[in-house]
C-alpha positions in Angstrom: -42.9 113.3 45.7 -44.3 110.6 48.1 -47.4 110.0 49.5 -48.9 106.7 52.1 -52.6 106.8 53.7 -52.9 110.1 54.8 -49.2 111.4 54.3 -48.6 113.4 51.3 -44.4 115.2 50.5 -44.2 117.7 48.2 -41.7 119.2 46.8 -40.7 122.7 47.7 -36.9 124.6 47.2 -34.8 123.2 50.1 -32.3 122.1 49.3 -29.6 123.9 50.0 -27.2 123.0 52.6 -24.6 125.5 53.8 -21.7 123.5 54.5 -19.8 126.0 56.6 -22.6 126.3 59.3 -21.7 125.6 63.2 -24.8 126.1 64.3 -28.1 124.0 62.7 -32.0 124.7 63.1 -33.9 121.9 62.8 -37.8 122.5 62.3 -40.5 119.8 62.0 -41.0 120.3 58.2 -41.5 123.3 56.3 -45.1 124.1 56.3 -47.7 125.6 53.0 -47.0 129.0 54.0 -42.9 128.6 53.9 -43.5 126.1 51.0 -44.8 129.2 48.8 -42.4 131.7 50.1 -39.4 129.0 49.3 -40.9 128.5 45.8 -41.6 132.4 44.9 -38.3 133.5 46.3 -36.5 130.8 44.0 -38.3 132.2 40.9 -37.6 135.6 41.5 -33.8 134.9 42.2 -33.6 132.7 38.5 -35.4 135.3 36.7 -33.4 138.0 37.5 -30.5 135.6 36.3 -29.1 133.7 39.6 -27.2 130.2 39.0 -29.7 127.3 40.6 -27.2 127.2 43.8 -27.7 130.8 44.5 -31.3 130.4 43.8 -31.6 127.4 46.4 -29.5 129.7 49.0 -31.8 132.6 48.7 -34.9 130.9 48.8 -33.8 128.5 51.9 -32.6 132.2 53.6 -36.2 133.4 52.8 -38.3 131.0 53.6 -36.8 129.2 56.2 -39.2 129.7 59.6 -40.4 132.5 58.2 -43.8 134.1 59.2 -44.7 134.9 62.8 -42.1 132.0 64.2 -39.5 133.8 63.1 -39.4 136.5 65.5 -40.2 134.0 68.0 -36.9 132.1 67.2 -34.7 135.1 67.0 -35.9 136.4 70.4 -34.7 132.8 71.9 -31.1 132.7 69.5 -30.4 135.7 71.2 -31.4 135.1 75.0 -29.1 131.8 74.8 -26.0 133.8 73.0 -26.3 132.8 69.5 -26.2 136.1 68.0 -22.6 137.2 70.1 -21.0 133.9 69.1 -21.8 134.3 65.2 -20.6 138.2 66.3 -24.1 139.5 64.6 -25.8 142.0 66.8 -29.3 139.9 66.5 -30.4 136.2 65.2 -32.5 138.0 62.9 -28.9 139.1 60.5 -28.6 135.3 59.9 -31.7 135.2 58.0 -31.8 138.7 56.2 -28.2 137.9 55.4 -26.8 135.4 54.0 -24.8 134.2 56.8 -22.3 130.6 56.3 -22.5 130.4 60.4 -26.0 128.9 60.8 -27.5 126.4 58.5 -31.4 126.0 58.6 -33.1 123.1 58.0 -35.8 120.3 58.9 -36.5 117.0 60.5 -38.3 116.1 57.5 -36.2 118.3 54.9 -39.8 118.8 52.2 -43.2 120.0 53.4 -45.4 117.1 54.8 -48.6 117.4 54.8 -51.4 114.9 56.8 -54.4 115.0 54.7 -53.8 118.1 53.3 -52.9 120.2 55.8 -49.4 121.0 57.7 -47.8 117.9 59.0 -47.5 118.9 62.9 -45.2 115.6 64.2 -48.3 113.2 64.7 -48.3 110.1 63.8 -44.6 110.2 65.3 -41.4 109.9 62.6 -40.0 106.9 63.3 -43.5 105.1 63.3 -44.0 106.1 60.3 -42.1 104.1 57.2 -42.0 107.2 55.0 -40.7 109.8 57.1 -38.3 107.9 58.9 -37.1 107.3 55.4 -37.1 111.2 54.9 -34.7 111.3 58.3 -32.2 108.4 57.7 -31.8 109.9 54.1 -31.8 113.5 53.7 -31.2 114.6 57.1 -28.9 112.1 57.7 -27.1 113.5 54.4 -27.1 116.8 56.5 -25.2 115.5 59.6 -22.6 113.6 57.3 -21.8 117.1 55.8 -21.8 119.2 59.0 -19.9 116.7 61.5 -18.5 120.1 64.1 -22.0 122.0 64.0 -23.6 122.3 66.8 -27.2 121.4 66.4 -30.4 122.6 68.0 -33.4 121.4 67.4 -37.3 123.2 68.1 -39.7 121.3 70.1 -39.7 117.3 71.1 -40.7 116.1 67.6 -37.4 117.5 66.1 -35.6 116.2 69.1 -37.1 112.8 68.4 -35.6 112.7 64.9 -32.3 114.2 65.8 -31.6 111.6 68.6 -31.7 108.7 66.0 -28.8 109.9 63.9 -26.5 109.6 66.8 -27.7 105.4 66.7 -26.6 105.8 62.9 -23.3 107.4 64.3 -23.5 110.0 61.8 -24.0 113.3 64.2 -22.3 113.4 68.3 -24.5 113.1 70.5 -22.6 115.7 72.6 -23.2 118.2 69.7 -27.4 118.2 70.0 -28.8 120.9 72.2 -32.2 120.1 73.2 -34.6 121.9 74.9 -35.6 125.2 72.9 -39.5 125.3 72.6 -40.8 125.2 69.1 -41.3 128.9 68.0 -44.8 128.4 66.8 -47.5 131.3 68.0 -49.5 128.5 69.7 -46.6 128.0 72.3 -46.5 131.2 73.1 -46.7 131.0 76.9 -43.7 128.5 76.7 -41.7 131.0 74.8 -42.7 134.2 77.3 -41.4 131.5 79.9 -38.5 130.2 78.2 -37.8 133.9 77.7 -38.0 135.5 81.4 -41.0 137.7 80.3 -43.7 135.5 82.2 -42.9 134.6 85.6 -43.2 130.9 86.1 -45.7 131.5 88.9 -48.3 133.1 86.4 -48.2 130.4 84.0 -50.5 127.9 83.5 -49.5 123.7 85.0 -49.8 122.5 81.4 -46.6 125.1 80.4 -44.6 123.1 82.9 -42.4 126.4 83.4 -39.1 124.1 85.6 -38.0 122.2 82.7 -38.2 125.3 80.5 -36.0 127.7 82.9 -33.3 124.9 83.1 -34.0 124.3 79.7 -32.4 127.9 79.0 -29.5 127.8 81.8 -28.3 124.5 79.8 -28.6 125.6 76.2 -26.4 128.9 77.2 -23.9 127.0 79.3 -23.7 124.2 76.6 -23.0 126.7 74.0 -20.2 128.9 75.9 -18.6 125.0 76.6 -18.8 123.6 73.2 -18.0 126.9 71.0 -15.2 126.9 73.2 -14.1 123.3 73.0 -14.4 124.1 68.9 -11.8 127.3 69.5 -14.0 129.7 68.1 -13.8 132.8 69.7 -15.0 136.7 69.5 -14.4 139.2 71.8 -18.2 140.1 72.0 -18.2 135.9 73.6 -20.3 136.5 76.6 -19.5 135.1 80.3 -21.8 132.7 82.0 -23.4 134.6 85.3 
């Protein structure tokens, strides 16, 4: 689609946008592996005679953090109180079903690649002339579309994209939840932190386990506040201990 120095985007099934979603995921950019699954997914859904849109859904519902992350990111949904709030038993329903509570998406909405291989957030977004383009444009599109979603995205780099749109005033500020680690295997110690299933004293100084801990206090008290600010409601809504 584009390409500059070592940056290459290509195109992969994304597109689709569920425009009743109150909770967002935003990843860094879908990576080779997703790319595929997105692509295959789409092609099966069209063969066995879905419209495009359907196709689009089912292959964004597929693909989307799929791999290894995903039960990284469900395990996290559901220690914060995502799952009781879209009254599912588990995270993991929103992505084996199609679900019009939770929209998932990227930073930089196609797959990025730096010299060939999966863009990983360096050089930095807005540095960068092309995908700062990619954010002011398509996942700017996204906010405009989903003004009362709550949005939350994985790891600094998405943070860093997310807090330009509020500049933009296209996305509250008030409605970006930051702080989740990134649900890649290689932060594994930050998630078994994040999590309560490593104590902070047995983790290593790089994990930095304070920030983390608060990290999930916040997240679950800003969800309880802001879902209720929004009226929804479920009798399953848990109560902040």
């Amino acid at each position: 689609m584009a390409s500059h120095g070592m940056l290459s985007v290509c195109y992969a099934p994304f597109d689709y946008i569920e425009r009743e979603a109150r909770i967002v995921l935003v990843g860094i950019t879908p990576g080779l592996s997703q790319a595929n699954t997105a692509i295959a997914a789409a092609s099966n859904a069209m063969n066995s005679g879905a419209d495009l849109k359907t196709a689009l859904m089912i292959a964004k519902n597929t693909a989307s953090f799929s791999g290894a992350m995903r039960n990284n990111l469900v395990a996290m949904l559901d220690s914060i109180g995502v799952a009781q709030f879209l009254a599912v038993q588990s995270s993991r329903e929103l992505f084996e079903n199609h679900s019009t509570g939770i929209h998932f998406t990227s930073a930089l909405r196609y797959p990025v690649f730096k010299s060939l291989k999966n863009y990983n957030g360096t050089p930095n977004m807005p540095g960068e002339q092309l995908l700062a383009k990619m954010v002011q444009t398509h996942l700017a599109e996204e906010a405009r579309m989903l003004p009362n979603a709550l949005w939350i995205p994985l790891g600094p780099k998405a943070d860093q994209a997310l807090s330009y749109l509020p500049q933009c005033s296209v996305i509250n500020p008030n409605h970006i939840l930051s702080g989740l680690p990134h649900p890649s295997g290689a932060n594994a110690e930050r998630i078994a932190v994040f999590l309560g299933r490593k104590a902070a004293s047995a983790a290593s100084s790089k994990t930095k386990p304070a920030p983390l801990l608060a990290a999930h206090t916040r997240l679950k008290r800003q969800i309880c506040e802001l879902f209720s600010e929004t009226a929804y409601d479920h009798p399953n809504r848990p109560t902040l201990q």
